[in-house]
N, C-alpha and C positions, 0 to 999 in steps of 0.2 A: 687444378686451380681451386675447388670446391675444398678440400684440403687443405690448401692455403690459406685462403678465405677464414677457413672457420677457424684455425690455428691461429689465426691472425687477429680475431678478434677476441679471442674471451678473454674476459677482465683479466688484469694482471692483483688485484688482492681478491680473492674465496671470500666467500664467505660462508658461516657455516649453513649447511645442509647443501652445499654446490655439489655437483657429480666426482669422483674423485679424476677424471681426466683435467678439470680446474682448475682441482688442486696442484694435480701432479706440473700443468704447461707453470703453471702460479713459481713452481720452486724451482726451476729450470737456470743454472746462475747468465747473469747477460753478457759475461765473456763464449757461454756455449749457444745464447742463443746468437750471435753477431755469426758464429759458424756455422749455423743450419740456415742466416739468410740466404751464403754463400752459397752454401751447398744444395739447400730447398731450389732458389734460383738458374741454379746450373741444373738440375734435372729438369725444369720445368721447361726449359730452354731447349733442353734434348727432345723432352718428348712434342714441344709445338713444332721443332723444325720434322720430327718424325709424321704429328699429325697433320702438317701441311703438306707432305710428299705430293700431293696431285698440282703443287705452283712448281712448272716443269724447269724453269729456271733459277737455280741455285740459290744463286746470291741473292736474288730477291725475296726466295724462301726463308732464307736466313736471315736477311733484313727485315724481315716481317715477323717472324718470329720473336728478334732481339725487343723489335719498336714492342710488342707484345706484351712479353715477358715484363720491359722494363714501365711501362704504362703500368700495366696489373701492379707491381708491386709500389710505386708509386701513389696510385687509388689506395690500398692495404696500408700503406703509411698516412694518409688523409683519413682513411676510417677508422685508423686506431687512435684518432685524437678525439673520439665522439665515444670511445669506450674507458669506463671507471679503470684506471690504475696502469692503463697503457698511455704510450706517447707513442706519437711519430716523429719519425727524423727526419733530417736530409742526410745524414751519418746510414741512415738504416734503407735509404734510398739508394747509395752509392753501393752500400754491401749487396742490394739487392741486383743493381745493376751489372757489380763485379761476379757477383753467380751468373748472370747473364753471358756475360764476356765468357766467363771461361768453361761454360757450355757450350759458346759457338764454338772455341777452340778443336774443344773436344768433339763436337758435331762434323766439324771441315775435314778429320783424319777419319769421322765415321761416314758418314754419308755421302 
């Protein structure tokens, strides 16, 4: 989540003398970053229904996880409208919450 977090916040224009990780999140085109909400989200999905293993009841495990997951990214789309040259969505909310979805998918044939 810390990961997330920070990925999620750094300005979207550099400026010069910025660190080159910056730069580098800076050029990322937003057709590829719309694919790593999906897919950031669907791991992060895996690993909370993983790090919740001791709520001995599944589905709630799961439920709890998803509510998690999709709150977190939610917050991260509210925080990224308080940083220079990012926006948040409700487009980037849904993305975030379809990595969700299809982490539990993938969670319910793992665990």
């Amino acid at each position: 989540m810390a990961l997330l977090a920070l990925a999620s916040l750094i300005p979207g224009h550099p400026k010069s003398g910025d660190p080159a990780i910056i730069r580098l999140v800076a050029k990322i085109p937003a057709q590829v970053q719309k694919i790593l909400h999906v897919c950031l989200y669907g791991v992060l999905m895996l690993l909370l229904v993983w790090t919740l293993e001791r709520i001995q009841i599944r589905n709630y495990r799961f439920l709890v996880s998803f509510v998690i997951a999709v709150s977190f990214g939610a917050v991260m789309e509210w925080c990224q409208t308080k940083v220079p040259g990012r926006f948040g969505t409700v487009h980037d909310i849904a993305l975030n919450a379809a990595g969700a979805a299809l982490g539990l998918l993938v969670a319910i044939f793992l665990f």
